[in-house]
Backbone bond lengths (Angstrom), bond angles and torsions (degrees), N, CA, C in turn:
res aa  C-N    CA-C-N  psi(-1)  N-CA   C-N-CA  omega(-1)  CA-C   N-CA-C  phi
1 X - - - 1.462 - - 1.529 111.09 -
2 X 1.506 110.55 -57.02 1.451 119.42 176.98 2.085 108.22 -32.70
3 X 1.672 87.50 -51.70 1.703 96.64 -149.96 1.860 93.70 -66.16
4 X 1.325 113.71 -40.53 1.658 123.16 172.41 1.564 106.64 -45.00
5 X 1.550 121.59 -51.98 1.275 110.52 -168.45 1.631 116.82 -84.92
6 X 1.144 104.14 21.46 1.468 120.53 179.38 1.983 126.57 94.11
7 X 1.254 101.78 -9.41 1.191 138.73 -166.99 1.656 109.49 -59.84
8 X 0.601 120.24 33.21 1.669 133.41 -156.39 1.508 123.08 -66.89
9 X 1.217 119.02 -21.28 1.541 133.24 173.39 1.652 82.47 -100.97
10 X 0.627 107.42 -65.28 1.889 87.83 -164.37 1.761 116.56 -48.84
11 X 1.593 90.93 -39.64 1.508 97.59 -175.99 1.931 97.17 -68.38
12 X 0.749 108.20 -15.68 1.577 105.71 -170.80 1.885 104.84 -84.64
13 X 1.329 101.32 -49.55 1.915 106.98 166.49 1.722 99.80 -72.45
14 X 0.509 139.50 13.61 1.769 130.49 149.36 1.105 122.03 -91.33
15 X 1.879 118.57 -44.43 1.003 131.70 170.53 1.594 117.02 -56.30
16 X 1.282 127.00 -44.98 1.321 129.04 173.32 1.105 106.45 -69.64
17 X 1.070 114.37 -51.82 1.888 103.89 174.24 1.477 118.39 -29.38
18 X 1.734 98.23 -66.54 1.790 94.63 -169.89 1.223 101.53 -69.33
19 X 1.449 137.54 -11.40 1.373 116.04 -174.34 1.459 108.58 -79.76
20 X 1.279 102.68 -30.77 2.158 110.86 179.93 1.797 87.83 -59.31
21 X 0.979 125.64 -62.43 1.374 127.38 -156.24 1.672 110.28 -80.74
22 X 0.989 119.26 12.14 1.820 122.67 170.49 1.355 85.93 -136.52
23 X 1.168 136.04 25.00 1.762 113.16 159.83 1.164 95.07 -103.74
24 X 1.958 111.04 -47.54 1.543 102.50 -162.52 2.001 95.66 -67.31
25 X 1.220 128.98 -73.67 1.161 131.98 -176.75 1.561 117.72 -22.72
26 X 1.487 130.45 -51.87 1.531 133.00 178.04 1.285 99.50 -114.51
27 X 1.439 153.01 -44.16 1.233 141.45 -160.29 1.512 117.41 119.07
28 X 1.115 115.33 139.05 1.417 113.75 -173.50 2.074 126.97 -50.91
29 X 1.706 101.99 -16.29 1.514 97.59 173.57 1.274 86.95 -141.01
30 X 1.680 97.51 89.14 1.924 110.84 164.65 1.467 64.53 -134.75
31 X 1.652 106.17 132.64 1.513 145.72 140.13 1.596 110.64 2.85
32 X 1.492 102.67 -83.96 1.559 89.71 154.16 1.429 149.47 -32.82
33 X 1.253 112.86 -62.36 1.810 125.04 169.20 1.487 102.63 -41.78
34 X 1.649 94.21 -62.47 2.009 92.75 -174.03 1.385 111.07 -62.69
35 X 1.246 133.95 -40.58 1.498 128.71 169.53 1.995 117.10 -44.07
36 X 1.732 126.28 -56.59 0.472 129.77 131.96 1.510 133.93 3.07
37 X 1.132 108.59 -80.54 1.732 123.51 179.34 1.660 89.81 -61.86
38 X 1.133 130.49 -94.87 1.187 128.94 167.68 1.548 101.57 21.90
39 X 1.044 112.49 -103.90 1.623 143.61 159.70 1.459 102.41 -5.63
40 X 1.183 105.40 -63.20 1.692 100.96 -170.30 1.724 109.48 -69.07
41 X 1.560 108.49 -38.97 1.531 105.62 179.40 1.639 117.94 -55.57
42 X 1.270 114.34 -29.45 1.572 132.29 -174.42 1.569 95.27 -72.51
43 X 1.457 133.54 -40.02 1.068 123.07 147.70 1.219 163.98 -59.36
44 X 1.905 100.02 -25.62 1.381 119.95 130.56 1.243 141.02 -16.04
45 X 1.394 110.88 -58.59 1.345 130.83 -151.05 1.838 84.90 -92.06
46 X 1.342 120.27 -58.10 1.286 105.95 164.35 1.138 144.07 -22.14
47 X 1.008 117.43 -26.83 1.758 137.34 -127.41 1.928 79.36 -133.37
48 X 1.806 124.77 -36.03 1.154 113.74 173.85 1.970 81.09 92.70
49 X 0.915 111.14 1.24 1.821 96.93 166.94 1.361 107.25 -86.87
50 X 1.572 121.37 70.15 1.224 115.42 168.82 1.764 138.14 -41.49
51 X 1.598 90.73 -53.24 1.289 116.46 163.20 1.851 122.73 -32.73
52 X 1.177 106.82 -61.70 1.230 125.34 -169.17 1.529 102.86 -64.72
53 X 1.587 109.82 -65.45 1.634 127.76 161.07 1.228 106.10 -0.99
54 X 1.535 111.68 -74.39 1.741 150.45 -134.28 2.013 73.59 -79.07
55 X 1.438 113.73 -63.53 1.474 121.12 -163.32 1.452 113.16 -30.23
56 X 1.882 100.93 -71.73 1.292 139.44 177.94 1.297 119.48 -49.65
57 X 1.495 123.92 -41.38 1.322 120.65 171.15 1.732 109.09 -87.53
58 X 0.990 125.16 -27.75 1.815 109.14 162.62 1.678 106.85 -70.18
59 X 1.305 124.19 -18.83 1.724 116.10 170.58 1.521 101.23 -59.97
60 X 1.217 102.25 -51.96 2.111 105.10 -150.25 1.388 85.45 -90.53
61 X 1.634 137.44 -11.53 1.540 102.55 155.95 1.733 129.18 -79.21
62 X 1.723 103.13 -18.61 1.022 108.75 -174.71 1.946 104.94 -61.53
63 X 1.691 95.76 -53.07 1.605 90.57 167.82 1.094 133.30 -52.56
64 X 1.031 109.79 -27.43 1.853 105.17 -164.94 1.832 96.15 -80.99
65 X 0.790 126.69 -52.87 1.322 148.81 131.87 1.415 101.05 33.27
66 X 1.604 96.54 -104.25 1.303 116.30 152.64 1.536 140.45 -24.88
67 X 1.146 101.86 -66.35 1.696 129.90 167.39 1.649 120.28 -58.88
68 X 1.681 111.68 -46.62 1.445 106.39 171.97 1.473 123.01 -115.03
69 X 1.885 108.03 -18.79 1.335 104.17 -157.21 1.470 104.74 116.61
70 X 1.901 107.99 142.41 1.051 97.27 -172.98 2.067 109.84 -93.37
71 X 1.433 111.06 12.13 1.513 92.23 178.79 1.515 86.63 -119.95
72 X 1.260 143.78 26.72 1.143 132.42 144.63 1.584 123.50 -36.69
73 X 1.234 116.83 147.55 1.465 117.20 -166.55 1.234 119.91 -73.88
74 X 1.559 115.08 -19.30 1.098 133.66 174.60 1.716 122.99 -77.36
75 X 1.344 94.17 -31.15 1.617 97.97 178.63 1.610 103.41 -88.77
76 X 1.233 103.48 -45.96 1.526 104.03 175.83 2.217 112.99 -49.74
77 X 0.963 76.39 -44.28 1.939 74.77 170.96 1.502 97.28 -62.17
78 X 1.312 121.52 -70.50 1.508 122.81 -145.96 1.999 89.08 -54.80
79 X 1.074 119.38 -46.58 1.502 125.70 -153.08 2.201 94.65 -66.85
80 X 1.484 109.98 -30.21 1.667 113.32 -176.65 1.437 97.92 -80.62
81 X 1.352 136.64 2.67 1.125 147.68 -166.27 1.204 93.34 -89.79
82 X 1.479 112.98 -96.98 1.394 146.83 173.58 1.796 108.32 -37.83
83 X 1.231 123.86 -12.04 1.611 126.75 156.06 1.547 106.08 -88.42
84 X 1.503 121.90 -39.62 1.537 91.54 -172.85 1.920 101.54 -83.68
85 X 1.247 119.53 -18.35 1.480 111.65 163.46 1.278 114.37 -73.85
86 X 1.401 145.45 -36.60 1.308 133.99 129.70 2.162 127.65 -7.00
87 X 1.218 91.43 -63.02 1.587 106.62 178.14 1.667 109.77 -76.20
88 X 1.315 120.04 -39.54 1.712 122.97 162.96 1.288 118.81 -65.51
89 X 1.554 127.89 -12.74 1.342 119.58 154.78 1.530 116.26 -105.41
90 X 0.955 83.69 34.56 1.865 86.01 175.37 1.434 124.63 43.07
91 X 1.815 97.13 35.70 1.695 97.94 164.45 1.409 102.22 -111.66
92 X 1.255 110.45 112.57 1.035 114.83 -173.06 1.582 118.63 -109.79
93 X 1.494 110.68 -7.28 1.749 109.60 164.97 1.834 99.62 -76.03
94 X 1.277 125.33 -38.45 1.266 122.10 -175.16 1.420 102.78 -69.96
95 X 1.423 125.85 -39.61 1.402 97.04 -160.11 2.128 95.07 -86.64
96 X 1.377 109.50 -20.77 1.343 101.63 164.96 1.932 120.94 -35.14
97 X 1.321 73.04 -61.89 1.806 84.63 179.89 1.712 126.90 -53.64
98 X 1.703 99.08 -26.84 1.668 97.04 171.74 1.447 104.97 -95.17
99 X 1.408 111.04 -15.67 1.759 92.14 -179.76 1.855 110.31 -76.45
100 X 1.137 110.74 -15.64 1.316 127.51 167.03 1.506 106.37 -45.23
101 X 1.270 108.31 -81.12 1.519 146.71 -176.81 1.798 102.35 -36.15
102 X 1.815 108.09 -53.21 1.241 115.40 -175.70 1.832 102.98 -63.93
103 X 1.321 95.21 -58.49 1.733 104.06 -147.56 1.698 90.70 -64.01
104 X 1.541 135.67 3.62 1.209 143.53 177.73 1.205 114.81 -77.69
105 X 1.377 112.70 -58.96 1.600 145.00 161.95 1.518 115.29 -43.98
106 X 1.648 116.50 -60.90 1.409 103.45 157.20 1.504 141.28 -84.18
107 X 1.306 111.98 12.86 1.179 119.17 -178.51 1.911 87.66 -101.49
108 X 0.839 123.27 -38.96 2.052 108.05 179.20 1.520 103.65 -87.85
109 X 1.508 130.81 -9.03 1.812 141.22 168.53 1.881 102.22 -68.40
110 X 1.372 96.59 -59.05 1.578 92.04 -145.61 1.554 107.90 -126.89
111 X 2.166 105.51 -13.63 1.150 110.66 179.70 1.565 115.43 104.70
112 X 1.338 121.55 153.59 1.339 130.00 -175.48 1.447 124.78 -65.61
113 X 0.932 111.80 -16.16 1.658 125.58 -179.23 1.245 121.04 -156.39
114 X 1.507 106.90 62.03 1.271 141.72 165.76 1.813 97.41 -101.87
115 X 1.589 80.48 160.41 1.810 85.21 -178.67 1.479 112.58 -59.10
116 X 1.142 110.98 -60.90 1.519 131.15 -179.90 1.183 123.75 -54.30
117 X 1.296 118.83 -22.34 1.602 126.57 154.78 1.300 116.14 -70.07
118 X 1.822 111.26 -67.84 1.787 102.07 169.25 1.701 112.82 -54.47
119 X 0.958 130.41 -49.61 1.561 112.66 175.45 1.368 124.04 -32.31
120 X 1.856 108.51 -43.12 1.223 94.42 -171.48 1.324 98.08 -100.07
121 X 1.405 143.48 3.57 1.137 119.60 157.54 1.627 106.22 -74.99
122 X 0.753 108.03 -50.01 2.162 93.79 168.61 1.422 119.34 -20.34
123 X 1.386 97.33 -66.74 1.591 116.81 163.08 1.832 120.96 -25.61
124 X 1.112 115.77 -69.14 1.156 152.24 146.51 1.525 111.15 -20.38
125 X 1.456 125.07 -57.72 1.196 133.80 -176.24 1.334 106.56 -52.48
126 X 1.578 110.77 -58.17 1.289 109.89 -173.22 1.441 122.24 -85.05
127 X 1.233 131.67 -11.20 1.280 128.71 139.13 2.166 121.91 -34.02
128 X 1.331 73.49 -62.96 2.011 74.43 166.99 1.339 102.46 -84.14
129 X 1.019 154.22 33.59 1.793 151.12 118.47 1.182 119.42 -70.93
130 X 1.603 105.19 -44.22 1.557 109.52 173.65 1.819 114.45 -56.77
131 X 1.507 113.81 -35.84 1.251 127.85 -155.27 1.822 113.65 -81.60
132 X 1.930 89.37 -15.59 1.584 124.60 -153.63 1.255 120.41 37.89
133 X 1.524 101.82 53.66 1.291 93.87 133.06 1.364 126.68 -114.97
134 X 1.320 119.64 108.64 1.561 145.07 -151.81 1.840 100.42 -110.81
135 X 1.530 111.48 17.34 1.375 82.90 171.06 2.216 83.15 -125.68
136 X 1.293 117.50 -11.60 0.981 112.21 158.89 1.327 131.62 -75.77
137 X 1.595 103.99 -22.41 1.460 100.19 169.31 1.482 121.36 -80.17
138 X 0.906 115.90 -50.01 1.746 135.34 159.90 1.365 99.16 -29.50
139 X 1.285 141.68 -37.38 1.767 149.37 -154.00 1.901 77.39 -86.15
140 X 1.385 107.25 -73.51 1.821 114.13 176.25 1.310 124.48 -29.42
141 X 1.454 92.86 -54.70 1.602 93.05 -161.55 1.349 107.09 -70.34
142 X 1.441 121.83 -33.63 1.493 125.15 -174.76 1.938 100.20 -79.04
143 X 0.986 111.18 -23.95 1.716 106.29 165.34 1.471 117.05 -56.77
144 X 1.622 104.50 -68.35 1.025 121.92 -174.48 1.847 118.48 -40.49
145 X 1.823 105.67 -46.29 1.546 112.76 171.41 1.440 105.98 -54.21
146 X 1.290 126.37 -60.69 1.610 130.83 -163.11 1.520 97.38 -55.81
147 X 1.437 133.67 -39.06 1.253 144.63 -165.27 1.721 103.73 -69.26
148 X 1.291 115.45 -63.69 1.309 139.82 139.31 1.652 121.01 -4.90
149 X 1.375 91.52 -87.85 1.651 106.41 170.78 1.416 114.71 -47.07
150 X 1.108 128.48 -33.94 1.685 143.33 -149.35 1.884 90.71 -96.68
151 X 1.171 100.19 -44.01 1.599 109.19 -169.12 1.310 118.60 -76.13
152 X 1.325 116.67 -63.99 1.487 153.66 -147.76 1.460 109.38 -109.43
153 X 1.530 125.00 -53.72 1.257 124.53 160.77 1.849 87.39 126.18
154 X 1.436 121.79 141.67 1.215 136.25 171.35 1.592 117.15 -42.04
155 X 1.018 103.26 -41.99 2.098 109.81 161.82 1.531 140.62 -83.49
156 X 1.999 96.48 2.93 1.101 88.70 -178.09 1.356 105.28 -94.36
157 X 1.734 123.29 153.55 1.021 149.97 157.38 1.924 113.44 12.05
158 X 1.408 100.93 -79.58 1.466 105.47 179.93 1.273 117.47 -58.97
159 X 1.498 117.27 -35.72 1.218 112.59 -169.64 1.580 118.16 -75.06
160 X 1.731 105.64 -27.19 1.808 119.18 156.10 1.318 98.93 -40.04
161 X 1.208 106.59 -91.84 1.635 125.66 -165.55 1.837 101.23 -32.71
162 X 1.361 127.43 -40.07 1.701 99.25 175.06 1.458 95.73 -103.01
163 X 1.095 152.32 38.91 1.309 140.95 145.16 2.222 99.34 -92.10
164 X 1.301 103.88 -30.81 1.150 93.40 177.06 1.413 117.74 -82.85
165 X 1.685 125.34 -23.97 1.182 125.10 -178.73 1.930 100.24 -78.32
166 X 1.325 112.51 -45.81 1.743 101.28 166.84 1.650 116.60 -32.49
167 X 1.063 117.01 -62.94 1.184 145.52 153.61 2.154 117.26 -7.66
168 X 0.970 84.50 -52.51 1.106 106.03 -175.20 1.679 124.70 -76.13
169 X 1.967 89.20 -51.03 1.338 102.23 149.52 1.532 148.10 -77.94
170 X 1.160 102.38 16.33 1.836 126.26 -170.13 1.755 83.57 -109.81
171 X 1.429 106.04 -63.33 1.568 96.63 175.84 1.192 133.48 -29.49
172 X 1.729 109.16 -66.18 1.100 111.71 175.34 1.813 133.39 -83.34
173 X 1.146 104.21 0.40 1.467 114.17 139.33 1.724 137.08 -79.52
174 X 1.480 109.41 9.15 1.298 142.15 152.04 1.806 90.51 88.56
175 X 1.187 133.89 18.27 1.022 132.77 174.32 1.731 125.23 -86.66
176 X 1.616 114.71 56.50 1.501 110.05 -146.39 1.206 77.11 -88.08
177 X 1.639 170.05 93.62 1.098 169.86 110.75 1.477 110.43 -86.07
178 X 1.159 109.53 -58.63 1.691 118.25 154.05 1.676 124.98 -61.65
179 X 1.443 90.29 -32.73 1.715 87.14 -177.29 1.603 118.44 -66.99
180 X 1.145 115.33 -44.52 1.116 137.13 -118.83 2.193 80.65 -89.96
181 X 1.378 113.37 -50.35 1.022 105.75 165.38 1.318 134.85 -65.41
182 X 1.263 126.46 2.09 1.245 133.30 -168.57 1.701 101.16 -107.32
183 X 1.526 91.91 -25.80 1.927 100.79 171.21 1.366 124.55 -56.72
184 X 1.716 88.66 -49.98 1.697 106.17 -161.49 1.702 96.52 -79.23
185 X 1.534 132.97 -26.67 1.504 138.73 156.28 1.735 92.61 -41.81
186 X 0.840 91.62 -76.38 1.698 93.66 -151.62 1.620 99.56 -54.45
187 X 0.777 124.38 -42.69 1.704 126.62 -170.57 1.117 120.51 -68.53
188 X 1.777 108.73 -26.95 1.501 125.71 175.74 1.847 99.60 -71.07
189 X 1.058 99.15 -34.82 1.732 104.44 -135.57 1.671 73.03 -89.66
190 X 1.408 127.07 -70.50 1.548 121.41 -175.68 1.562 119.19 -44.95
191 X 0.986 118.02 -31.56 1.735 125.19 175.60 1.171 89.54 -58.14
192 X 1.325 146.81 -58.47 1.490 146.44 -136.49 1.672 93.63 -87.38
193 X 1.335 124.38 -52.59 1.276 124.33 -172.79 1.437 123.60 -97.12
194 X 1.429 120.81 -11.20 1.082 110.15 177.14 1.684 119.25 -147.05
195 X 1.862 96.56 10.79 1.176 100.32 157.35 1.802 106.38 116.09
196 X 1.562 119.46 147.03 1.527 104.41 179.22 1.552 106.21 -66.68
197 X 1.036 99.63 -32.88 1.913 105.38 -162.67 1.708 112.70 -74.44
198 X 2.091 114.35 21.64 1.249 99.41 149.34 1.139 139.35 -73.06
199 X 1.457 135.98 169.07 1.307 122.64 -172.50 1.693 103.43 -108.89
200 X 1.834 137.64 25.07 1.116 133.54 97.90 1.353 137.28 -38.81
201 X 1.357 113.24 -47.95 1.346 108.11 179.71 1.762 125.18 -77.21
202 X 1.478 78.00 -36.52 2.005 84.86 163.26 1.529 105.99 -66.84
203 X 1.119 145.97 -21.63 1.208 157.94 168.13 2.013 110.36 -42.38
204 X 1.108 93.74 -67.32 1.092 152.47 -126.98 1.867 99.11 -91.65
205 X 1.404 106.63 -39.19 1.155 122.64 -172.86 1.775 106.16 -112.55
């Protein structure tokens, strides 16, 4: 509540509090504590304490780790966490390496073409765009749609959004011949579901 009403040093001395007081009481990787921590790093990053963030989320993966397993659902979240704060500080061989690590975990959890697997290989894509490599990501992104399409259906939502981020990357590899249809897909298909006034589709058009 604190951290919502803008309150952010306070919400942050509360947060340490309960974490001092559920380590000593249950132990530092009881479910709670690590949830908690969790919680507080997401506030971190708010706060622009990247550093600390970056700290806190390799602690509560090491626990959870420990405590549940590493394709537990819980570590697997905390670890897609700690890649897109990974990718917002512009480490991008590290956060390569956990989206690796993740999309491993949910592909033997939930399977290869589950939502949450193609998402985070989406995810993933643009990490190796960032890195340029754009003919490995391009290999993804066109996986990820068929994965998508197969699952979700050619109009749903996610599967727009990486036909439009492909899209994006054909562009800026000066290839708008390919792009350009993958725009007017996505722009058609997002107008219909989520309205003209996205800022893909304004993109897009």
């Amino acid at each position: 509540m604190l951290g919502k009403q803008g309150k952010l040093e306070e919400a942050g001395s509360l947060y340490r509090e309960v974490i001092e007081g559920q380590t000593a009481t249950f132990g530092a990787n009881r479910e709670d504590t690590l949830t908690t921590k969790v919680n507080y790093a997401t506030l971190l990053e708010q706060q622009g304490k990247l550093e600390e963030a970056d700290s806190l989320h390799r602690e509560v993966i090491e626990g959870q780790t420990d405590a549940f397993g590493a394709n537990h659902s819980d570590t697997l979240n905390t670890k897609m966490k700690y890649a897109a704060l990974l990718k917002h500080q512009g480490k991008l061989k590290e956060a390569d390496s956990i989206y690796q690590e993740e999309i491993e975990g949910l592909t033997e959890a939930l399977g290869a073409n589950h939502k949450h697997t193609l998402e985070t290989k989406g995810n993933y894509a643009g990490v190796l765009e960032d890195q340029g490599k754009l003919e490995d990501a391009e290999r993804l992104y066109l996986e990820v749609i068929k994965g998508l399409t197969e699952a979700l259906g050619a109009h749903c939502k996610n599967t727009l959004l990486m036909k439009f981020n492909l899209g994006n990357l054909l562009a800026n590899a000066g290839d708008t011949a390919r792009a350009w249809p993958l725009y007017e897909a996505a722009a058609a298909g997002l107008a219909a579901t989520v309205g003209k006034g996205s800022v893909h589709v304004a993109s897009a058009r």
